[in-house]
C-alpha positions as CSV (number, residue, x, y, z in Angstrom):
1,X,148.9,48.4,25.7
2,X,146.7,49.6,23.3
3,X,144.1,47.6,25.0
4,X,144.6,49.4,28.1
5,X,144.7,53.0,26.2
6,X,141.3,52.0,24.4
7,X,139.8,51.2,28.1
8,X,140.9,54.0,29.5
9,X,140.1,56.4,26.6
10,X,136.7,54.7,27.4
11,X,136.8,55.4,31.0
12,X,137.4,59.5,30.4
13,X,134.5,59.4,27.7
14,X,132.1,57.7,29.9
15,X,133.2,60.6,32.9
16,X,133.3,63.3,31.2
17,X,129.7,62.3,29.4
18,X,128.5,61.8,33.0
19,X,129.8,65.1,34.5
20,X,128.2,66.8,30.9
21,X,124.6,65.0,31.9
22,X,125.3,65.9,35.9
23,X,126.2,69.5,35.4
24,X,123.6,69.9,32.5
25,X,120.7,68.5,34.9
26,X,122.3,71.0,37.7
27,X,121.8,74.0,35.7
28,X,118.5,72.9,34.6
29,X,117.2,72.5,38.0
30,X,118.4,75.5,39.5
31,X,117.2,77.6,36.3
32,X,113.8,75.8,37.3
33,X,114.7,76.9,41.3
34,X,115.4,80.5,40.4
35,X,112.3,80.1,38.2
36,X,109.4,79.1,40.7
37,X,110.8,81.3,43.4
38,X,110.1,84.0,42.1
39,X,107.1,83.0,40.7
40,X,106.1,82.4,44.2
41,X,107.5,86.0,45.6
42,X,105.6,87.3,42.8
43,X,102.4,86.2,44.2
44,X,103.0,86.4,48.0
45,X,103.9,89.8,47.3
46,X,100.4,90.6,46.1
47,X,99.7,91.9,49.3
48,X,100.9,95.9,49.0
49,X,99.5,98.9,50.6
50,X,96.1,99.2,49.2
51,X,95.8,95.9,50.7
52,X,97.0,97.2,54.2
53,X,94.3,100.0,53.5
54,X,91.5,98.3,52.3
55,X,92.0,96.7,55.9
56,X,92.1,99.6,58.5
57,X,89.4,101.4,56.8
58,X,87.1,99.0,57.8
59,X,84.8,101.0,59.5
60,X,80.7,101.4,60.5
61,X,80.3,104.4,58.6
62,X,76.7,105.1,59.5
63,X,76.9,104.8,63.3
64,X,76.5,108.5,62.9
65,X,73.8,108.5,60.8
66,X,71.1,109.8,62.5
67,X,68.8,108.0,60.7
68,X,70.2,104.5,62.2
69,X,71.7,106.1,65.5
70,X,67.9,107.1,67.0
71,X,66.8,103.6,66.7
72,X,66.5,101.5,69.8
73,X,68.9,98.9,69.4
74,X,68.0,95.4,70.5
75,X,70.9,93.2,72.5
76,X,71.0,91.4,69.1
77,X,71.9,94.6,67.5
78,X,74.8,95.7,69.8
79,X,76.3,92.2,69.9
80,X,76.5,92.2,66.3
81,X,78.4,95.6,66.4
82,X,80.3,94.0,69.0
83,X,81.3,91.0,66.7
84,X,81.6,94.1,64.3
85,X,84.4,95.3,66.0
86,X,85.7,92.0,67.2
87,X,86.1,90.3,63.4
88,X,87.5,93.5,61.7
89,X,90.0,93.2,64.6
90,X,90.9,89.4,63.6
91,X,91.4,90.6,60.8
92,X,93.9,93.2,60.9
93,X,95.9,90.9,63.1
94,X,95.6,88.0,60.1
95,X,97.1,90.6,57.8
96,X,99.7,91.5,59.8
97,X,100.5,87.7,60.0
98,X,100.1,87.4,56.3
99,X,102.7,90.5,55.9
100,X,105.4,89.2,58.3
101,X,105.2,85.7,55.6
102,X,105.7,87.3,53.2
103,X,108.6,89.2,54.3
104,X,110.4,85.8,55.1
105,X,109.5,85.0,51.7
106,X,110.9,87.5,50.0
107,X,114.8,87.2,52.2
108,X,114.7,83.6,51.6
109,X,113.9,83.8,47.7
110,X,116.4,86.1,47.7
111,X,119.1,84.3,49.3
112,X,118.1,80.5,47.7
113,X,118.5,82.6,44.3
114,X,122.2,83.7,45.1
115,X,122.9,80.4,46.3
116,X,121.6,78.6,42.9
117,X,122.9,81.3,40.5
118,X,126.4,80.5,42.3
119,X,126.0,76.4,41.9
120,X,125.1,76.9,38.5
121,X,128.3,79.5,37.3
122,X,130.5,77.1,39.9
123,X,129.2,74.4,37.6
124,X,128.9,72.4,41.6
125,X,126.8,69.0,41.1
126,X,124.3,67.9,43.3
127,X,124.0,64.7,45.3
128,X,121.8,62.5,43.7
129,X,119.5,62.9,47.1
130,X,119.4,66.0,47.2
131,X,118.9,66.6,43.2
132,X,115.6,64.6,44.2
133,X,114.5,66.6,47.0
134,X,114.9,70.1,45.7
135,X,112.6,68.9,42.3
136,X,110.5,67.7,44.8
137,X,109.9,71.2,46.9
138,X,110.1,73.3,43.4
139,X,106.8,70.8,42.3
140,X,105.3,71.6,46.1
141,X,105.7,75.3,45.9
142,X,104.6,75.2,42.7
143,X,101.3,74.0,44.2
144,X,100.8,76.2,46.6
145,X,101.5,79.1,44.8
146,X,98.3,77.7,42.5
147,X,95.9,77.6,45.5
148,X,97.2,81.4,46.3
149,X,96.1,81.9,42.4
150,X,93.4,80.3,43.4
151,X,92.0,82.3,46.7
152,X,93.7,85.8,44.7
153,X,90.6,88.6,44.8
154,X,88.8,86.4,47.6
155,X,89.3,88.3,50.3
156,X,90.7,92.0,50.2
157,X,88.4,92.8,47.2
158,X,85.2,91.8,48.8
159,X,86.4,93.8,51.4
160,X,86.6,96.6,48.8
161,X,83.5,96.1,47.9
162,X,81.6,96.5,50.7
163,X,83.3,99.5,51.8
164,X,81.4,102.4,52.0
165,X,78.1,100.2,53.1
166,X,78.9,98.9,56.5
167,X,75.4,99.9,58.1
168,X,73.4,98.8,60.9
169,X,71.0,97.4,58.5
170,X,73.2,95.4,56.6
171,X,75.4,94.1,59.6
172,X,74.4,90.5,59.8
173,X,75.9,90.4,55.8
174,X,78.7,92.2,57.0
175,X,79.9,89.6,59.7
176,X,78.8,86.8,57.2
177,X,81.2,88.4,54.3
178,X,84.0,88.9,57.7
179,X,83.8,85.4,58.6
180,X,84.5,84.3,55.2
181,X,87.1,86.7,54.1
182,X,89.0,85.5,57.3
183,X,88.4,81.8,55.7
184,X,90.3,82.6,52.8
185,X,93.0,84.6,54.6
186,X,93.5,81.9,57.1
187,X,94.1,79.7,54.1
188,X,96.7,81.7,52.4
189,X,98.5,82.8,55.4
190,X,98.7,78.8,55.8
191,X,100.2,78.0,52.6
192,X,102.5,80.8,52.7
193,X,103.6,79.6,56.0
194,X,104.4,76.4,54.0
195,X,105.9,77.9,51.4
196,X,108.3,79.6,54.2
197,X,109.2,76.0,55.4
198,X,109.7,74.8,51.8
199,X,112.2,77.8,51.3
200,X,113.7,77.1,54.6
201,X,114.7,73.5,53.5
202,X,115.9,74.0,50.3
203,X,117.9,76.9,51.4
204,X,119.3,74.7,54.2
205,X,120.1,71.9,51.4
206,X,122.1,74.6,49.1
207,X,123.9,75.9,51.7
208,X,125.7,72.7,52.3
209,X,127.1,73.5,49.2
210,X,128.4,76.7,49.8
211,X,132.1,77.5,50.7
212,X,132.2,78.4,54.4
């Protein structure tokens, strides 16, 4: 008899240790969830107004110079205004991309943080599988918000920068610095679009968990 109380006194020590070291990892992960995805938002969200601006004010602001506008313009010259026109175009578009990203972002941080906050008060445990694969996306979007650190100041400041000087004789440098602001934005808008699709199946994984 007591045999059978000492096993079983075992038994509810072991379990109750286990659920301890299940629920304790749980929390810790979700704290670590909560954590990176809004370290993530942070930097997606970058992108405000003065950004928007620093785009649609991209203009040839000495077309009306008339110091520029009586010279004869070779077909060189009007093809690169052309391009001018064409690449500041691409990249209002890219930005509008990049804006409609981070828009998903920020509803799905939102949401995936509800979700954990809830596990972690409900004291829910994960699946052992799952436990795995949501460390596993928290490391990934970890990495790609570095490379957004990364590529930060690449683009909308150089556009800054050069605003106010966008001349006919500087326009070959101008469609240079175009082609490789687009560059980096065609980068981040990538790895935001990855982050989405990290977000998107971690959220999916949580909500399995959720009462219906």
């Amino acid at each position: 008899m007591k045999k059978g109380k000492m096993i079983l006194s075992l038994f509810v020590t072991v379990m109750a240790l286990f659920m301890f070291v299940s629920c304790t990892e749980n929390s810790s992960l979700m704290d670590s969830l909560i954590r990176a995805s809004n370290d993530f938002k942070a930097i997606s969200y970058s992108y405000d107004s003065s950004d928007s601006e620093s785009i649609n004010n991209i203009e040839l602001t000495s077309l009306s110079n008339t110091e520029y506008y009586v010279v004869e313009l070779s077909d060189e010259g009007v093809s690169d205004i052309i391009q001018f026109n064409q690449k500041r175009l691409e990249l209002i578009a890219i930005h509008q991309e990049i804006l409609i990203e981070v828009e998903n972002i920020q509803v799905l941080v939102a949401s995936i943080k509800d979700k954990a906050q809830l596990i972690k008060d409900s004291e829910f445990v994960l699946l052992e599988d799952d436990l795995a694969s949501v460390q596993t996306k928290i490391e990934t979007i970890v990495l790609y918000r570095e490379g957004l650190l990364e590529t930060r100041g690449l683009a909308y400041q150089r556009i800054n920068d050069f605003r106010g000087s966008y001349t006919r004789e500087n326009l070959p440098e101008v469609l240079v610095m175009f082609d490789e602001v687009y560059e980096v934005l065609e980068y981040r808008l990538a790895t935001l679009r990855l982050g989405v699709t990290e977000f998107q199946n971690i959220e999916e994984i949580l909500s399995d968990y959720m009462e219906s």
